[in-house]
SERO-4910 file (N, C-alpha, C, O; in steps of 0.05 Angstrom, whole numbers):
BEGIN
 pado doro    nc1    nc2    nc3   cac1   cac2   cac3    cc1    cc2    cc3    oc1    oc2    oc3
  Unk    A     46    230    163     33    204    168     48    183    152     56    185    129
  Unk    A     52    157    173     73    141    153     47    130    132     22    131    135
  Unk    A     63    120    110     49     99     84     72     82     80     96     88     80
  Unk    A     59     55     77     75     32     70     61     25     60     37     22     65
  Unk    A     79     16     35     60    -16     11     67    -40     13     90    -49     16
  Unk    A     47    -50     12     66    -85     18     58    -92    -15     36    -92    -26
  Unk    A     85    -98    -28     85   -105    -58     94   -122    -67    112   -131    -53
  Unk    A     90   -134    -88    116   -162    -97    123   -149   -125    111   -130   -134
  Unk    A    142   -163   -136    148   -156   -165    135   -161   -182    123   -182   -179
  Unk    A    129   -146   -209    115   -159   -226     87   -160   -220     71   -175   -230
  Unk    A     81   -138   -197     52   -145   -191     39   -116   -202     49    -94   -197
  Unk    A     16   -120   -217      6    -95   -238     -3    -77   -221      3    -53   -220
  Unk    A    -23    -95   -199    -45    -75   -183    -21    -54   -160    -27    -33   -149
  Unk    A      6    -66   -160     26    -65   -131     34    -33   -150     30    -10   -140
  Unk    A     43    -37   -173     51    -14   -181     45      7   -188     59     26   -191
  Unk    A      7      2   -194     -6     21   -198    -12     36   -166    -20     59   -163
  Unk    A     -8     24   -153    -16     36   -122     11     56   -123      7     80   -123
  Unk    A     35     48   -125     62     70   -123     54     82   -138     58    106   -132
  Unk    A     41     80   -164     49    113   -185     29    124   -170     35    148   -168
  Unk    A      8    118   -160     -8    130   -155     -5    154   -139    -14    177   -141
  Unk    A     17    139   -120     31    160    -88     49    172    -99     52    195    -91
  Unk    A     62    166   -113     81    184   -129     73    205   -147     86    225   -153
  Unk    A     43    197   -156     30    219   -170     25    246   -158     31    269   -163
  Unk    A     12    232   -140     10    254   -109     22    264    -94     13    278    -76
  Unk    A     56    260   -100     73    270    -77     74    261    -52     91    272    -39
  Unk    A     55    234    -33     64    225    -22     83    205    -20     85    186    -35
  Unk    A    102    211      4    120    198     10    111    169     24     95    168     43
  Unk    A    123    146     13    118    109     29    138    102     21    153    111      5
  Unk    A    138     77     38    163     64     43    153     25     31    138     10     44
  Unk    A    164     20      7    163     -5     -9    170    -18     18    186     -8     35
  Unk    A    157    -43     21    149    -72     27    150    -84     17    127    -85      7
  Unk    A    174   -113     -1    176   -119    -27    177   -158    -16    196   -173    -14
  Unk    A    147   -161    -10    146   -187      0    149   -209    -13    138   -229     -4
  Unk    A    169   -211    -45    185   -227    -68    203   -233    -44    203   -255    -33
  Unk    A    218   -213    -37    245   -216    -31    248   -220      7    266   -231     19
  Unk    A    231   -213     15    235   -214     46    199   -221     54    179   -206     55
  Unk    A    202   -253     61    179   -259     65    165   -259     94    152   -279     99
  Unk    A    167   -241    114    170   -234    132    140   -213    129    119   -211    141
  Unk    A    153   -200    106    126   -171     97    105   -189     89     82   -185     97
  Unk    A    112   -215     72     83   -234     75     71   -244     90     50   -255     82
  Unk    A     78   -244    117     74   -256    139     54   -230    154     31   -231    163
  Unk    A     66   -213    152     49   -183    164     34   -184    151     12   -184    161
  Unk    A     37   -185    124     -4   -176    106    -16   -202    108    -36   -202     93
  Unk    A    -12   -223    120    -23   -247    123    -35   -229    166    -57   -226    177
  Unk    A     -9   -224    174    -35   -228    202    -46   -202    206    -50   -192    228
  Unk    A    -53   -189    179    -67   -161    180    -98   -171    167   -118   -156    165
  Unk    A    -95   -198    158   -123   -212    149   -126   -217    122   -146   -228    113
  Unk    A   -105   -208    105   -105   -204     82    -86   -232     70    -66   -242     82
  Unk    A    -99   -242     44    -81   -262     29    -63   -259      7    -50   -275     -7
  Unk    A    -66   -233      8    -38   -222    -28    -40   -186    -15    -48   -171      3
  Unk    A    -20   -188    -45    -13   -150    -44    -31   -141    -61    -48   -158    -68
  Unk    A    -33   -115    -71    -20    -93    -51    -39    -89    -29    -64    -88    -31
  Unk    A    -25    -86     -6    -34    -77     29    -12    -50     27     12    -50     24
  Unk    A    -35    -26     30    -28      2     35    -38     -3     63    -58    -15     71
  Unk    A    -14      9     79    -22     11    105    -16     55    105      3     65     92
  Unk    A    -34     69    120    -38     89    124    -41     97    150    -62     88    160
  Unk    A    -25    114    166    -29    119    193    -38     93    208    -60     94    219
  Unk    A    -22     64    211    -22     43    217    -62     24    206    -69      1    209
  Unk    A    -74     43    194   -102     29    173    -89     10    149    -88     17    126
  Unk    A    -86      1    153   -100    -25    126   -113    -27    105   -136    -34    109
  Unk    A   -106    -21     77   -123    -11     57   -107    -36     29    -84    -39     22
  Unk    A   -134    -50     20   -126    -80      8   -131    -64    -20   -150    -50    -22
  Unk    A   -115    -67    -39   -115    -77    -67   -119    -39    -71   -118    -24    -52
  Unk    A   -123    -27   -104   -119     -4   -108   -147     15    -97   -167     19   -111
  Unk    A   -145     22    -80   -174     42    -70   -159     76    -66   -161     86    -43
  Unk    A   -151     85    -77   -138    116    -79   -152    130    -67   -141    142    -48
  Unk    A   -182    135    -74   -204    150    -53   -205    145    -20   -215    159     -3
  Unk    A   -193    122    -17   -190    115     11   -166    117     29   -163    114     53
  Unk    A   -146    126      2   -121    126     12   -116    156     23   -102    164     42
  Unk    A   -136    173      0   -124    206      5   -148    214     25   -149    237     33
  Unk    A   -173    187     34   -187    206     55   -171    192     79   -183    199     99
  Unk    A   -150    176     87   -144    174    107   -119    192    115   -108    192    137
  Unk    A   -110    208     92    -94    228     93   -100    254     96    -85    273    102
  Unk    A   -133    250     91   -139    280    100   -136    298     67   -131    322     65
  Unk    A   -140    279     45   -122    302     24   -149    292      3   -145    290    -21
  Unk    A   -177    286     15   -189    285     -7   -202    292    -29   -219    311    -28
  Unk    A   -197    278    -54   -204    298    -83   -233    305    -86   -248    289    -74
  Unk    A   -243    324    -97   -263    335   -102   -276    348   -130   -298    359   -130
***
Protein backbone atom coordinates (compact mmCIF):
# COMPACT_ATOMS: atom_id res chain seq x y z
CA UNK A 1 0.00 0.00 0.00
CA UNK A 2 1.48 3.32 -1.11
CA UNK A 3 2.29 6.05 2.03
CA UNK A 4 3.17 9.55 1.26
CA UNK A 5 4.00 12.47 3.66
CA UNK A 6 3.41 15.80 2.72
CA UNK A 7 6.33 17.62 4.90
CA UNK A 8 8.24 20.87 5.01
CA UNK A 9 11.56 21.35 6.66
CA UNK A 10 12.12 22.07 10.01
CA UNK A 11 8.71 20.91 10.77
CA UNK A 12 8.76 18.84 14.35
CA UNK A 13 5.28 17.18 14.00
CA UNK A 14 6.55 16.31 9.80
CA UNK A 15 9.47 14.41 11.30
CA UNK A 16 8.06 12.74 13.97
CA UNK A 17 5.49 11.16 11.48
CA UNK A 18 8.82 9.70 9.32
CA UNK A 19 10.52 8.23 12.40
CA UNK A 20 7.56 6.98 13.16
CA UNK A 21 7.28 4.89 9.57
CA UNK A 22 10.70 4.24 9.73
CA UNK A 23 10.23 2.86 13.18
CA UNK A 24 7.87 0.47 11.71
CA UNK A 25 9.51 -0.53 8.64
CA UNK A 26 7.11 1.05 6.47
CA UNK A 27 8.11 2.18 3.30
CA UNK A 28 6.72 6.32 1.98
CA UNK A 29 7.70 8.45 -0.25
CA UNK A 30 8.66 12.38 1.28
CA UNK A 31 6.50 15.24 -0.16
CA UNK A 32 8.79 18.15 0.74
CA UNK A 33 6.22 21.13 0.19
CA UNK A 34 9.50 23.86 1.31
CA UNK A 35 10.79 23.08 -1.91
CA UNK A 36 8.10 22.14 -4.54
CA UNK A 37 4.96 24.03 -3.84
CA UNK A 38 2.78 22.08 -5.95
CA UNK A 39 2.65 19.29 -2.77
CA UNK A 40 1.12 22.49 -1.03
CA UNK A 41 -1.34 22.86 -3.36
CA UNK A 42 -2.44 18.98 -3.02
CA UNK A 43 -2.71 19.14 0.87
CA UNK A 44 -4.57 22.37 0.34
CA UNK A 45 -7.26 20.62 -2.19
CA UNK A 46 -7.28 17.49 0.16
CA UNK A 47 -8.95 20.17 2.71
CA UNK A 48 -6.13 20.55 4.80
CA UNK A 49 -4.08 23.99 5.68
CA UNK A 50 -0.35 22.75 6.81
CA UNK A 51 1.69 19.42 7.11
CA UNK A 52 2.13 16.73 7.99
CA UNK A 53 -0.72 15.05 5.48
CA UNK A 54 -0.05 11.15 5.62
CA UNK A 55 -1.82 9.99 2.80
CA UNK A 56 -2.40 5.95 3.11
CA UNK A 57 -3.88 3.75 0.42
CA UNK A 58 -4.96 7.24 -1.24
CA UNK A 59 -6.86 8.24 2.84
CA UNK A 60 -5.81 11.35 4.20
CA UNK A 61 -4.49 11.37 7.64
CA UNK A 62 -3.71 15.24 9.15
CA UNK A 63 -0.99 15.92 11.71
CA UNK A 64 0.72 12.76 13.88
CA UNK A 65 -2.20 10.00 14.49
CA UNK A 66 0.07 6.58 14.23
CA UNK A 67 -2.98 4.48 15.52
CA UNK A 68 -4.66 5.56 12.39
CA UNK A 69 -1.93 5.17 10.26
CA UNK A 70 -1.14 1.33 11.20
CA UNK A 71 -5.11 0.65 11.24
CA UNK A 72 -5.30 1.73 7.72
CA UNK A 73 -2.49 -0.63 7.05
CA UNK A 74 -4.01 -3.36 8.56
CA UNK A 75 -0.88 -3.56 11.08
CA UNK A 76 -2.65 -2.54 14.24
CA UNK A 77 -0.83 -2.40 17.70
CA UNK A 78 -2.27 -4.14 20.56
Amino acid sequence: MDVVVYSKLHCLECNLVKRFLKDHEIPFEVRDCSTHPEYLEQVQEMGFLGVPVTVVGGQPIQGLQPAKILQLLGKEEG
